[in-house]
N, C-alpha and C positions, 0 to 999 in steps of 0.2 A: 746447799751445804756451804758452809761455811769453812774457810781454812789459814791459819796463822803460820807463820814461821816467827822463830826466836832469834837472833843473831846477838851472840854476847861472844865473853874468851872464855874461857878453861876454867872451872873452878867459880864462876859466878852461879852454878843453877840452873843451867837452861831447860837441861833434862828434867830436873823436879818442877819446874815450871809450868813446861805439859804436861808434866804427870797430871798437875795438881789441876790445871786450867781444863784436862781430858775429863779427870775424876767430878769437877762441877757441873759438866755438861751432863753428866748422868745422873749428877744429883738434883739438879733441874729437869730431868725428865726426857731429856735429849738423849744421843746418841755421842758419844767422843771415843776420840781414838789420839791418844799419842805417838809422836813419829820422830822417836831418836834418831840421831844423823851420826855414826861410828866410824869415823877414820882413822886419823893419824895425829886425831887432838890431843894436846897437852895441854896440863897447865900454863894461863897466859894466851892461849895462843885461840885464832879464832874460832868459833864453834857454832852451829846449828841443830834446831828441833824445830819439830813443827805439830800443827795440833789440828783436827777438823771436827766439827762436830754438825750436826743435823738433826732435827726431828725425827727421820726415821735409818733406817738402816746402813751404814756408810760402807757401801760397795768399792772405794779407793784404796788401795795400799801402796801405792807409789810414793815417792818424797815429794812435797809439795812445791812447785816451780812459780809460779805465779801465785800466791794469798793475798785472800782480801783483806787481811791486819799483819801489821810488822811491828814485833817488839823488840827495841834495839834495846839492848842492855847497858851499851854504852856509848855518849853519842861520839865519841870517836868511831868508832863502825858504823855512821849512819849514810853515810856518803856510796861505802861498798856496800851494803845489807839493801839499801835504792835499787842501784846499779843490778845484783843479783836477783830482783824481781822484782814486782809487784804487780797487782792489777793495774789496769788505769783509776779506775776510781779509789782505791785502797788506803785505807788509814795506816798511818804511823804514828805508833807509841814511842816514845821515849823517856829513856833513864836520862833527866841530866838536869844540871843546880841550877841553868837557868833556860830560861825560855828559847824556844828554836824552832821556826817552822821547816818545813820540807817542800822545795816547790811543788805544785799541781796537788798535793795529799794533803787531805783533812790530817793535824800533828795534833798528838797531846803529849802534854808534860808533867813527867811527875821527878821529883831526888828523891829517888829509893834509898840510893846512900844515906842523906842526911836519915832518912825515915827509919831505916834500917841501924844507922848508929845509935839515934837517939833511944830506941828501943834496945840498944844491947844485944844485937842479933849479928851475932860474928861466930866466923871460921879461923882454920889458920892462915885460909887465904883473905881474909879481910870481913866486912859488911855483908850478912846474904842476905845482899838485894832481889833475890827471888819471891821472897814475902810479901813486902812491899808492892813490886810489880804485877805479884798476883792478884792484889787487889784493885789496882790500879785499868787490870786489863780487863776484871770482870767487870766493874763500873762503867768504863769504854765497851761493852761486851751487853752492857744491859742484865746482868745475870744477878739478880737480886744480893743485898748483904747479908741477908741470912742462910742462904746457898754456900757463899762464900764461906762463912764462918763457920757451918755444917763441916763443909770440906777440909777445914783447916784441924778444926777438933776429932774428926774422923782420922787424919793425918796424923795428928800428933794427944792424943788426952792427955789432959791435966796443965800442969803449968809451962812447960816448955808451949803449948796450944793456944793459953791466954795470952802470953807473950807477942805470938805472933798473931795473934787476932787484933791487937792493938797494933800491931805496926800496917796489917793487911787492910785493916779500918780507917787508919790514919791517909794512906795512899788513896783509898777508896772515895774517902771523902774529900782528898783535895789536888786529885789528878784534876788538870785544867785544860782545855783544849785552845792551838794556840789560833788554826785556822780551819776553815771550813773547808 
């Protein structure tokens, strides 16, 4: 089994992120489970989900404490989003315009934001850089591009769907890993 957490603020996507990252895993043939984090989150403020998927049945429903991939949404939260767990061996993902490893953890990089502005994928809270990262993390995730973009036009049909299949693609193709 496999298991991620999300760590972003309020208002970036997180929750739709494993929605969406939950929903590939079964579009892939696997098993996923989305694991919203519901507190006392606001707008701005820090936030957590989490996602796990498997080949077969996923008998967990607990919140996920230790995952083996971390998708910081932003790298300002990469330092606490570390700190709050991971495996020893675990990846981390990152939102951020430039490059940054993580000590000890295989890092990848992607700017969702840019990816996200230049496709014209805004809220009233800014860039949803959720789209972006989605694709970014099935790439890091091995989950084919046509999985991906299944998932996306399943999520959204028609043109609002194109839109973000281009921004999901764009990330897909050019998330970069910074270390092993």
């Amino acid at each position: 089994m496999l298991e991620l957490r999300i760590n972003g603020f309020g208002g970036q996507g997180s929750v739709t992120l494993a929605h969406l990252l939950a929903q590939a895993a079964l579009e892939n043939g696997e098993q996923g489970q989305a694991l919203p984090f519901f507190g006392v989150e606001r707008r701005g403020a820090p936030v957590r989900a989490a996602v796990r998927m498997a080949p077969t049945t996923i008998h967990a429903h607990s919140q996920c404490e230790l995952p083996d991939y971390l998708v910081v949404m932003s790298e300002k939260l990469t330092e606490a989003a570390v700190r709050e767990g991971i495996t020893k061996h675990g990846t981390v993902i990152i939102n951020a315009p430039y490059a940054m490893a993580v000590a000890a953890h295989p890092t990848w990089q992607v700017d969702a934001e840019a990816i996200a502005r230049e496709a014209e994928l805004f809220s009233a809270d800014g860039p949803n850089i959720n789209i972006p990262l989605f694709g970014a993390v099935c790439r890091v995730l091995n989950i084919p591009q046509h999985v991906m973009e299944q998932t996306i036009m399943n999520k959204w049909p028609g043109a609002s769907g194109e839109r973000n299949l281009g921004a999901a693609g764009k990330a897909y193709n050019t998330v970069i890993q910074i270390s092993e």
